[in-house]
C-alpha positions as CSV (number, residue, x, y, z in Angstrom):
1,X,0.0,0.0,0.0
2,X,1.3,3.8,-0.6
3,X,3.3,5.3,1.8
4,X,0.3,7.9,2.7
5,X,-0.7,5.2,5.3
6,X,1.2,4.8,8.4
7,X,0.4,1.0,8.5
8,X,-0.4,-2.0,6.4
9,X,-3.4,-3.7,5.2
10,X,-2.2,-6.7,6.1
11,X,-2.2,-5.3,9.7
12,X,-5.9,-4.3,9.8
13,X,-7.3,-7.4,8.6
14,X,-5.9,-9.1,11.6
15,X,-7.6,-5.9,13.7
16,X,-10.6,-6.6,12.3
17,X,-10.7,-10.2,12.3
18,X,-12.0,-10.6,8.9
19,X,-9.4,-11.4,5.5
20,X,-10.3,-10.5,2.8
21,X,-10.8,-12.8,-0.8
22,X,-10.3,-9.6,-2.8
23,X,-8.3,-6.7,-0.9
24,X,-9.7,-4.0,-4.3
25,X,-12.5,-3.8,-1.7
26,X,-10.7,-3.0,1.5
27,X,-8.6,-0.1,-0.2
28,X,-11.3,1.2,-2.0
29,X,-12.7,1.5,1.6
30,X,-9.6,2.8,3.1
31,X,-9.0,5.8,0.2
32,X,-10.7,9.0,0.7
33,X,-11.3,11.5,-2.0
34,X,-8.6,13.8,-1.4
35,X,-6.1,10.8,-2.7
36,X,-8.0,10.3,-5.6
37,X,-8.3,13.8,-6.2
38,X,-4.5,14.5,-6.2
39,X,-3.5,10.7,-7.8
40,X,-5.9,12.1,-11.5
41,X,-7.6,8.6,-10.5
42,X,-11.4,7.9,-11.7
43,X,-14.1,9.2,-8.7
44,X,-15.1,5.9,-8.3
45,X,-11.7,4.6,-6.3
46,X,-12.7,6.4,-3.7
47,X,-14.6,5.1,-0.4
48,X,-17.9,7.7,-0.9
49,X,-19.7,4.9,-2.5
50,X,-19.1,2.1,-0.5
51,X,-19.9,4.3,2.5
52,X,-23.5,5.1,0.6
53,X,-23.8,0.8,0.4
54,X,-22.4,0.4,4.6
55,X,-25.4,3.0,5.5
56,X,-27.7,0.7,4.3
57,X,-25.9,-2.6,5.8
58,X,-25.3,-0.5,9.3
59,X,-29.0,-0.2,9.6
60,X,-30.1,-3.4,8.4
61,X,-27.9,-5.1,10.9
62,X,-29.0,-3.2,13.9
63,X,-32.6,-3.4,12.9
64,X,-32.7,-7.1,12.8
65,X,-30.9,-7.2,16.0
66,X,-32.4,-4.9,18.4
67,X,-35.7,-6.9,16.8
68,X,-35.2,-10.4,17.9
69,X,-33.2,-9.5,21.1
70,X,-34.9,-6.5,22.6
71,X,-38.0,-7.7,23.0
72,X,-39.2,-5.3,25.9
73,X,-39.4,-2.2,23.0
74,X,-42.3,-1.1,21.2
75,X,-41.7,0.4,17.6
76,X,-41.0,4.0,18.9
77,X,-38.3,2.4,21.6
78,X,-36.6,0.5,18.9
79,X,-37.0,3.6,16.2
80,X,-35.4,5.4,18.8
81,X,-32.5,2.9,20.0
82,X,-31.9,2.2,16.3
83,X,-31.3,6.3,15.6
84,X,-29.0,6.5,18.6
85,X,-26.6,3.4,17.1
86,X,-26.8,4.0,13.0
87,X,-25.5,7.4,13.4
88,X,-22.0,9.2,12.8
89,X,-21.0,9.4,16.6
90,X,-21.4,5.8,16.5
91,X,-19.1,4.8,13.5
92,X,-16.7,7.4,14.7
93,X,-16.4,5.6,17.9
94,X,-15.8,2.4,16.5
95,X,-13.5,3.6,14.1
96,X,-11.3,5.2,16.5
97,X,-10.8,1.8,18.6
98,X,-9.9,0.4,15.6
99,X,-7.8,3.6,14.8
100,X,-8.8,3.3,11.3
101,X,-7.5,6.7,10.1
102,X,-3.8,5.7,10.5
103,X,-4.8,2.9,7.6
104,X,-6.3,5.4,5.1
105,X,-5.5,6.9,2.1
106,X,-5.7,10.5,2.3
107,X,-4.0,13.2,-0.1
108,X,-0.9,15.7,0.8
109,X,-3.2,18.3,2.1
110,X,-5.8,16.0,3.5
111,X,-3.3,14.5,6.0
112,X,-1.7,17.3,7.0
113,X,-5.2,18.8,8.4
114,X,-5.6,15.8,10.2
115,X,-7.9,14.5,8.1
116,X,-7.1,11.0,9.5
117,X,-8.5,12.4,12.7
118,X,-11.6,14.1,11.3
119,X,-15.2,12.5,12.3
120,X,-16.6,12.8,9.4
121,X,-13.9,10.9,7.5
122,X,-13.4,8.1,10.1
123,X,-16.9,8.0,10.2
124,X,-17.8,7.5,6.6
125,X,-15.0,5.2,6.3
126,X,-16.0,2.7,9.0
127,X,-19.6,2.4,7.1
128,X,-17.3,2.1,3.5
129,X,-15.1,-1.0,5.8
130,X,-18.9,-2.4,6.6
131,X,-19.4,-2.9,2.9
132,X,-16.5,-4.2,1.6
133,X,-16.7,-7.2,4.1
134,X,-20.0,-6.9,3.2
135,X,-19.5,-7.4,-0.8
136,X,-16.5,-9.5,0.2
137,X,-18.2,-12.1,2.8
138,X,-21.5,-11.6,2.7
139,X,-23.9,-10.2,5.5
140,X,-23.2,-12.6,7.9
141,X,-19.8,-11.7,8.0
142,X,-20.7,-8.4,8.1
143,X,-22.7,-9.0,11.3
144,X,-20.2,-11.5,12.9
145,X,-17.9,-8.2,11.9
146,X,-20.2,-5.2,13.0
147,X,-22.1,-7.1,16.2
148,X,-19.3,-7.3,18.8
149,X,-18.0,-3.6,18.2
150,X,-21.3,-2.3,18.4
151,X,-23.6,-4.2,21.3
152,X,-22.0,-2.3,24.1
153,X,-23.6,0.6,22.5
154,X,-26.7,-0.8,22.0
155,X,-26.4,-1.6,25.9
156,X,-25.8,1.6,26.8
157,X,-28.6,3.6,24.9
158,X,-31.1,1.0,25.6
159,X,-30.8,1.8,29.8
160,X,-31.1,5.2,29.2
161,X,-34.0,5.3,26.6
162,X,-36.1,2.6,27.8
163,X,-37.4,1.2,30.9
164,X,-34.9,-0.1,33.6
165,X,-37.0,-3.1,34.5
166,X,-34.3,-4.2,36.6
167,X,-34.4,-0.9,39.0
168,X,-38.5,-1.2,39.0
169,X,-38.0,-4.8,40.1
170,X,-35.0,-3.8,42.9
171,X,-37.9,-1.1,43.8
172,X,-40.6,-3.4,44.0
173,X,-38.7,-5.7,46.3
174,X,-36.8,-3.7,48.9
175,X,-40.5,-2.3,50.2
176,X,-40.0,-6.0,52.0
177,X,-36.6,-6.0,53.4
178,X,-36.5,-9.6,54.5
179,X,-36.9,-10.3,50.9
180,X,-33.7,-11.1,48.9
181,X,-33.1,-11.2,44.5
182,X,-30.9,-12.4,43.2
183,X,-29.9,-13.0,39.5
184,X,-28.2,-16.5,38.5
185,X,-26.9,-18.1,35.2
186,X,-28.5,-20.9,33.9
187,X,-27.5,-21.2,30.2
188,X,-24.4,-20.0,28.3
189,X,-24.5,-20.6,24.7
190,X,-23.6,-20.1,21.1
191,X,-20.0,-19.2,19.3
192,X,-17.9,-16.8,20.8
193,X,-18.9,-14.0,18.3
194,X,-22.3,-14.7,18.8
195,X,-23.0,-15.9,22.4
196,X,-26.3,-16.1,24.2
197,X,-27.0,-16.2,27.9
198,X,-30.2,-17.1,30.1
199,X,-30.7,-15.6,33.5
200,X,-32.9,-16.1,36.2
201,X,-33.8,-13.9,38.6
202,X,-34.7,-15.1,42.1
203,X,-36.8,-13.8,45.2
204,X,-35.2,-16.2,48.2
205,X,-35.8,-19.4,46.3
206,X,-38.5,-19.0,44.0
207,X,-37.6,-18.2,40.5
208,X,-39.7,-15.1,39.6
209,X,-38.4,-15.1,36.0
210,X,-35.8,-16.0,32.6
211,X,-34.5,-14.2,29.7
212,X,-31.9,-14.6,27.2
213,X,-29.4,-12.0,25.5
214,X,-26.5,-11.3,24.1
215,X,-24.8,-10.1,27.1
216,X,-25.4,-11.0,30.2
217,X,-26.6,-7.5,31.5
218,X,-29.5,-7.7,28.8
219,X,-30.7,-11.6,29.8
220,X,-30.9,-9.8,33.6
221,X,-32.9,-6.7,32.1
222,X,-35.3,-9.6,30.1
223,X,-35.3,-11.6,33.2
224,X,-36.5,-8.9,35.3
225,X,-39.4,-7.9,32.5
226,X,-40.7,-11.6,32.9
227,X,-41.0,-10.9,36.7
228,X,-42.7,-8.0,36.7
229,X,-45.2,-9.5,34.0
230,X,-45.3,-12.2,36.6
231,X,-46.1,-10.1,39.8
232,X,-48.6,-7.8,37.7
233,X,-46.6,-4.5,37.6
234,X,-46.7,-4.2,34.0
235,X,-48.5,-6.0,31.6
């Protein structure tokens, strides 16, 4: 690769776990206008296209996930949730753990503004990696790409968008102090890029409730839902 990146692409395919069967896809990820610009080379070597396609495979991705595994939303809480995650702040996030801009292709002036630092870029060229292991792979690799970078964000906008059933619950309970919850594991499952858990949650030694997720945390928030369905809090 050109000297205008500070490291390899041999180097980010082990990064992002993923190699790829025909690299044209990854560099035409990695190279930003501004190289293209300078280099005379056609508009179409450049990442702005793929990033259009990785819009499109961000969103699907989420949508079909926060669908089967966030059961507890209504369309407006998973309209919501889904805005919060398919969004620039998102992709720049991820990009930076990755540190994706020090494996672009930027032109002379480009890089010397720090565009490898700029949002916008890093952002648009996380969605523009998205579909070229998309193209490359298909959308299950896509997933098994996108999934683990991006479920701790989903966590974390799901608690403060939607209902905290395990606070209600922790509420609900502490109005009897002798009584005791607990949360236990009863089912770990699933490849390591895709795992699933089942938690129970427990009042002394009766078992109120289960639910399954992705992450622990999220079985306990379904688990907690099923209880308070249970003890006719919420319906």
């Amino acid at each position: 690769m050109s000297d205008t990146t500070t490291r390899s692409i041999e180097e980010l395919q082990t990064v992002i776990g993923y190699s790829f069967a025909n690299t044209d896809y990854l560099i035409n990820a990695l190279t930003h206008s501004s190289f293209t610009n300078e280099a005379h080379k056609p508009k179409s070597d450049c990442n702005e296209r793929l990033e259009f396609l990785g819009d499109s495979v961000l969103s699907i991705i989420v949508s079909d996930y926060i669908y089967r595994d966030c059961q507890r939303f209504d369309e407006g809480g998973l309209t919501r949730l889904r805005s919060a995650v398919v969004c620039e702040d998102a992709c720049y996030r991820m990009a930076c753990e990755m540190e994706l801009g020090e494996y672009m292709l930027f032109g002379h002036g480009e890089r010397l503004t720090n565009g490898n630092k700029r949002k916008s870029n890093l952002a648009d060229a996380f969605e523009a990696l998205l579909a070229a292991i998309y193209l490359d792979g298909g959308m299950q690799a896509a997933a098994d790409f996108l999934l683990p970078r991006i479920l701790p964000l989903i966590e974390e906008c799901s608690d403060s968008r939607n209902e905290d059933y395990k606070s209600l619950l922790q509420r609900i309970v502490q109005e009897t102090p002798e009584e005791k919850l607990s949360y236990e594991l009863i089912l770990e499952e699933g490849p390591p890029h895709d795992r699933r858990f089942t938690m129970s949650v427990m009042l002394n030694s009766n078992q109120l409730g289960t639910g399954t997720g992705r992450s622990k945390r999220e079985a306990e928030q379904n688990a907690a839902h099923m209880a308070l369905v249970t003890l006719g809090i919420i319906q």
